[in-house]
Every structure is written in structure tokens, then in C-alpha cells.
C-alpha positions as CSV (number, residue, x, y, z in Angstrom):
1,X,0.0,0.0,0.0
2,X,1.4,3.2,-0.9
3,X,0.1,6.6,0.3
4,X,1.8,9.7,-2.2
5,X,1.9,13.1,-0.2
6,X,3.0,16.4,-1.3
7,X,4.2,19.2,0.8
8,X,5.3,22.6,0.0
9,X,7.7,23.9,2.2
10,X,8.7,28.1,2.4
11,X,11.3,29.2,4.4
12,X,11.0,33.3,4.2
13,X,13.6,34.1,6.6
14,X,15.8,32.4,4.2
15,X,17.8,33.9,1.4
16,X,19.1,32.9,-2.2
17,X,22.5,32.2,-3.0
18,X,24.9,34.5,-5.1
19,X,26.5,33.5,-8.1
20,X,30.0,31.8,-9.4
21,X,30.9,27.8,-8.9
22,X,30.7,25.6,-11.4
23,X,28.1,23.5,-12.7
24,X,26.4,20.4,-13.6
25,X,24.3,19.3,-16.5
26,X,22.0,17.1,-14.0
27,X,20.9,17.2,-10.3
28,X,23.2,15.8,-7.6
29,X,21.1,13.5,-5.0
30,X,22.3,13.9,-1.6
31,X,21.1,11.0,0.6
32,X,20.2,12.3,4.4
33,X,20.7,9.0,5.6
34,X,23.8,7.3,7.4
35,X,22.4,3.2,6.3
36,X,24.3,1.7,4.1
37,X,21.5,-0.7,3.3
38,X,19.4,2.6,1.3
39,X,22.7,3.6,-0.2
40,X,23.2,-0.3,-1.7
41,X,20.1,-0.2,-2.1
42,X,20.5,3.4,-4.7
43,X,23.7,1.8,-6.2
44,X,21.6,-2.0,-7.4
45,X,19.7,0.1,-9.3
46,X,22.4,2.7,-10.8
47,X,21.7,5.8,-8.7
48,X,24.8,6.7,-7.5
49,X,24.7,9.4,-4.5
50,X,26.3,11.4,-1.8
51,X,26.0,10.6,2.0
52,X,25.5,13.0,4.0
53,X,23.3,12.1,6.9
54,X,20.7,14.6,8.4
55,X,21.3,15.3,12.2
56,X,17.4,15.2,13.6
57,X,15.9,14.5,16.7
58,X,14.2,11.4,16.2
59,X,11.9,10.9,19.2
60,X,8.2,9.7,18.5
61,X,5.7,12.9,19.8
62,X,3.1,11.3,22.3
63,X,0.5,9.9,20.6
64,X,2.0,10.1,17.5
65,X,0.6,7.0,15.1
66,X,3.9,4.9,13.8
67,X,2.6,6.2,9.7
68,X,2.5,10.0,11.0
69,X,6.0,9.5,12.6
70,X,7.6,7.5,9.7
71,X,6.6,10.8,7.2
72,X,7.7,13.0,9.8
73,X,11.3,11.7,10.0
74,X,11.8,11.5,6.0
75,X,10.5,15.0,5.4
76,X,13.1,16.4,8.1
77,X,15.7,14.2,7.0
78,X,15.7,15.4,3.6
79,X,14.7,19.3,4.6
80,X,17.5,19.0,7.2
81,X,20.1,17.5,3.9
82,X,18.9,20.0,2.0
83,X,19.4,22.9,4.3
84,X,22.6,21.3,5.3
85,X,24.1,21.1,1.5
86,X,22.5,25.1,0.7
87,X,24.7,26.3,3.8
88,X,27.9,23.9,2.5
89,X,27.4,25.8,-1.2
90,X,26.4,29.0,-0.1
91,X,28.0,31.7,-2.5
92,X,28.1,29.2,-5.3
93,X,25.8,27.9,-7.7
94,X,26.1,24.0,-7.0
95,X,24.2,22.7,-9.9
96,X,22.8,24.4,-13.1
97,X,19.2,22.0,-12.1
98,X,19.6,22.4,-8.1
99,X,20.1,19.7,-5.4
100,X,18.0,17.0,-5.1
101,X,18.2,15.6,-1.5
102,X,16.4,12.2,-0.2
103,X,15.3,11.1,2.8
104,X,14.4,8.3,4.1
105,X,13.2,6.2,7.3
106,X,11.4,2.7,8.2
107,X,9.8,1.5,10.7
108,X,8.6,-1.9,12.1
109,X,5.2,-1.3,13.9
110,X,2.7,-4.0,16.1
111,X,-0.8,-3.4,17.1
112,X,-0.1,0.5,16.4
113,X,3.0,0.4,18.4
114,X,6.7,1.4,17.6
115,X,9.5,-1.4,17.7
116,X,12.3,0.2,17.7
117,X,16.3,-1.2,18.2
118,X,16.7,-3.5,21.0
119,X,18.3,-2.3,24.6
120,X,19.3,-5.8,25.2
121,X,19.2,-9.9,24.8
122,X,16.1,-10.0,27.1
123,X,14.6,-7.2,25.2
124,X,15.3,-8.5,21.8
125,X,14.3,-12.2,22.9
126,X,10.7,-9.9,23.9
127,X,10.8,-8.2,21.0
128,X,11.4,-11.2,18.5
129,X,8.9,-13.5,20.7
130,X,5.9,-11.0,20.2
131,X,6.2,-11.7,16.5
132,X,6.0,-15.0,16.6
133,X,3.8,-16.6,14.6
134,X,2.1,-13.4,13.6
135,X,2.3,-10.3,11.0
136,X,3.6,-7.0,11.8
137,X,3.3,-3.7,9.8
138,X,6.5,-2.4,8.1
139,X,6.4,1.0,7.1
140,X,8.4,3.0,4.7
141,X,8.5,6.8,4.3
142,X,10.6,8.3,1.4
143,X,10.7,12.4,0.9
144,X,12.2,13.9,-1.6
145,X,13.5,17.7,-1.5
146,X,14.7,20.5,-4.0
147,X,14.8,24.0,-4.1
148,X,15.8,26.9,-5.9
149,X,19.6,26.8,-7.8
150,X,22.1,28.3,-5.4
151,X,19.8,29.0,-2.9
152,X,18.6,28.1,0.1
153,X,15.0,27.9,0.2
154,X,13.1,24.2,-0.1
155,X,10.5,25.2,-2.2
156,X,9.1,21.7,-2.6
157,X,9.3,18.2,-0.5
158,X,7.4,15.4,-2.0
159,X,6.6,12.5,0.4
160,X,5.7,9.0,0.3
161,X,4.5,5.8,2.8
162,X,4.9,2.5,2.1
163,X,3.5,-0.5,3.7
164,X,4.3,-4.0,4.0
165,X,3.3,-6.8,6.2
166,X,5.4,-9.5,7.1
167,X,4.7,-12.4,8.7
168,X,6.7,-14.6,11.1
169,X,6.7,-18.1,11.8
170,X,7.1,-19.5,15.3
171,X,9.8,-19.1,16.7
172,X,11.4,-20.7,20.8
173,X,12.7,-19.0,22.9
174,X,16.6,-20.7,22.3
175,X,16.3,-19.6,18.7
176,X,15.6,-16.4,19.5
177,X,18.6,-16.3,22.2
178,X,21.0,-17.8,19.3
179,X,19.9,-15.3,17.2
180,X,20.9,-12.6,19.4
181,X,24.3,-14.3,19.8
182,X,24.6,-14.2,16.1
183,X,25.1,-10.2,16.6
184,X,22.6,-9.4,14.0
185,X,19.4,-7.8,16.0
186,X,21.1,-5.5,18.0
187,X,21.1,-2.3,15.8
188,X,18.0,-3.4,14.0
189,X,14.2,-2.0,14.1
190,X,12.4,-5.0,15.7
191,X,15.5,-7.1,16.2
192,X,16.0,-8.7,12.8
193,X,17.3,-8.3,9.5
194,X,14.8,-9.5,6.6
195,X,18.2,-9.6,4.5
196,X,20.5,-11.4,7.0
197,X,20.0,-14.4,9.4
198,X,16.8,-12.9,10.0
199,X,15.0,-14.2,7.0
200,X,14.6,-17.8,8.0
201,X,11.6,-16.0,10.2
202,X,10.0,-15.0,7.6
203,X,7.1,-16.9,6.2
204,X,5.2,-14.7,4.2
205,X,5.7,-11.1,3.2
206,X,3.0,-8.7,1.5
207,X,4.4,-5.8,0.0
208,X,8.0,-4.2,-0.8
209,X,10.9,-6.5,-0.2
210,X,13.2,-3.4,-0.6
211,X,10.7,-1.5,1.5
212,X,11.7,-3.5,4.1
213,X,15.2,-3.9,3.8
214,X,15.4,0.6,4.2
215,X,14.0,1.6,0.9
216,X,11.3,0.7,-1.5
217,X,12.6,0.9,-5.0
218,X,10.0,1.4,-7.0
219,X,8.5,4.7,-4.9
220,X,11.9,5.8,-4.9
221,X,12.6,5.2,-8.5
222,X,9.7,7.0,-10.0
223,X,10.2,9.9,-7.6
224,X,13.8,10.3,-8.7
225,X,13.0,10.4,-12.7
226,X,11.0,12.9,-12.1
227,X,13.5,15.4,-10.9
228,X,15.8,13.9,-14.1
229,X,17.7,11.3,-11.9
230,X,17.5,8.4,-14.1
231,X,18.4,4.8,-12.7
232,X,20.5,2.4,-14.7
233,X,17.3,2.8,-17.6
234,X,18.8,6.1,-18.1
């Protein structure tokens, strides 16, 4: 399920950058995200790109739903990058069609409620236990930011969400205690990795593979040819 948003974003306090620089014949994506999962993820399909991740605060409001959040954090991700790479160019005109930053976030949500990375073994264990046997929600949320050439302002922020659900088999309490052991939980939304060890879990998934891996492809894809980012295509 995908759910398109679009957002105009004005910054009046915000000025325009001078002239001079040189330039390029296309736009440069900046990616506003430190995974290196979303920037293999760019390269399989021939985007090539530029990390530079956004620094955001990236606490759930209270009573935020996990869909609301997930848009939040890729629309200040990749206002954040943008701002960010206006300030680094300031006084030059970085590209002759503007920078084009993306940004990105994913999260793994049951019964409405926010999994995020695990504190611990006991807490993973909980976490990977409560899926069991059962489907969760994945969601995606990709943004997409440009503004005006050599200036500052983000004059438009295109947003999308996209959801997957995947579903786990059961699993003991030992596997999920090896599992741990393994290493590959610990810095991971919900305690696995759908492209690692974490896969034999997985039972049935409904949606975006790539989605759930940190990026979904295809949203991403369509959104970047039509700022003139092609992908391997052209």
C-alpha cells in the first residue's frame, strides 16, 4: 500500500545564494541517511549518491501513530540534507538543475506500536517473541527535497509511505537467544534483519521486499525520474 503526499515547504527568513561555482548538467542526490543498506540499495539500481546524513531529533511525539512518525522523519531528513548542503554551497551555484536531497526512514510497527532497536538480549528475545507466529506492519517513508539553484530555500518536499506486512513463523525462545548471539538484532528496528540471518523467520511477506530492507525501489525510483535522476534505464 502506498500513500503519495505532497508538501510545499517556504522558508521566508531564508535567502538565495549569489553566483559563481561551477556547474552540472544534471541534479546531484544527496542521501540524508547514514544506512548503508538505502545507499546499496541506490547503487543496485544505478543511482549513484552522496551521504550525508541529516542530524534530527528522532523521538516519536506522544501519541504520534507509527505512519505520522515514519513521514515525519523522511520529510526532516531530507529538509534537514537540503538545508545542510544550501549552507555547505552558499556563495556558489552547486548545480545548473539544483540539489536534489532524499530522505528516508522505516519503521517496524505492532498493534499500532513502535518497535524500535533492541536495549538488550532480554529485550530483543521480547521483542522477536511477540512476533511470533504473527504479522507485523512495516512502514516505509521516502521524501524527496529541492529548491531553488544556489539557494537556500526548499521550495518543494514530496513525500511518500509504504506499507508491507510481514509475517513470522514461530519461533522458541533458544532460537531467539541464538539469534541474538549471532550479533545481528542489536542495531536493527524489531531485532532482525529480513536480508540477513533474520530471513529464515519469515514466512510470508506482503508488500516491498526493498521496502523493508530501508527503501522501497520502486516509490523511490519513479520519484527520482521525475527530478531527471535516471536509474541504470537512463
Amino acid at each position: 500500500m502506498t500513500h503519495d503526499i505532497s508538501v510545499t515547504v517556504s522558508d521566508s527568513g531564508l535567502s538565495s545564494g549569489a553566483a559563481g561555482g561551477a556547474t552540472l548538467s544534471s541534479p546531484q542526490l544527496i542521501l540524508a541517511s547514514g544506512s548503508p543498506r538505502r545507499r546499496d540499495l541506490l547503487a543496485s539500481i544505478g543511482v549513484p549518491c552522496e551521504v550525508a546524513p541529516a542530524d534530527i531529533d528522532e523521538s516519536p511525539r506522544v501519541g504520534e501513530s507509527p505512519e505520522h512518525y515514519v513521514l515525519r522523519m523522511a520529510r526532516e531528513k531530507a529538509q534537514t540534507g537540503y538545508r545542510a548542503q544550501a549552507d555547505r554551497w552558499e556563495g556558489h551555484v552547486r548545480s545548473s538543475a539544483g540539489v536534489v536531497v532524499l530522505g528516508a526512514d522505516t519503521a517496524l510497527a505492532l498493534e499500532g506500536r513502535i518497535l524500535g532497536k533492541p536495549r538488550d538480549e532480554a529485550d530483543a528475545c521480547e521483542m522477536l517473541l511477540s512476533l511470533s507466529g504473527r504479522s507485523h506492519q512495516v512502514l516505509s517513508g521516502i521524501a524527496l527535497c529541492r529548491g531553488t539553484v544556489g539557494g537556500r530555500d526548499v521550495t518543494h518536499c514530496d513525500a511518500e509511505l509504504v506499507e508491507s506486512r510481514v509475517t513470522f513463523r514461530h519461533i522458541t525462545s533458544d532460537e531467539a537467544k541464538r539469534y541474538w548471539a549471532t550479533g545481528e538484532p542489536a542495531d536493527k528496528a524489531g531485532g532482525y534483519a529480513i536480508q540477513g540471518l533474520g530471513a529464515v523467520f519469515v514466512s510470508h511477506l506482503e508488500g516491498s521486499y526493498s521496502a523493508v530492507v530501508g527503501l522501497p525501489l520502486y516509490e523511490a525510483s519513479r520519484m527520482l525520474m521525475a527530478q531527471d535522476i535516471g536509474c541504470w534505464e537512463g
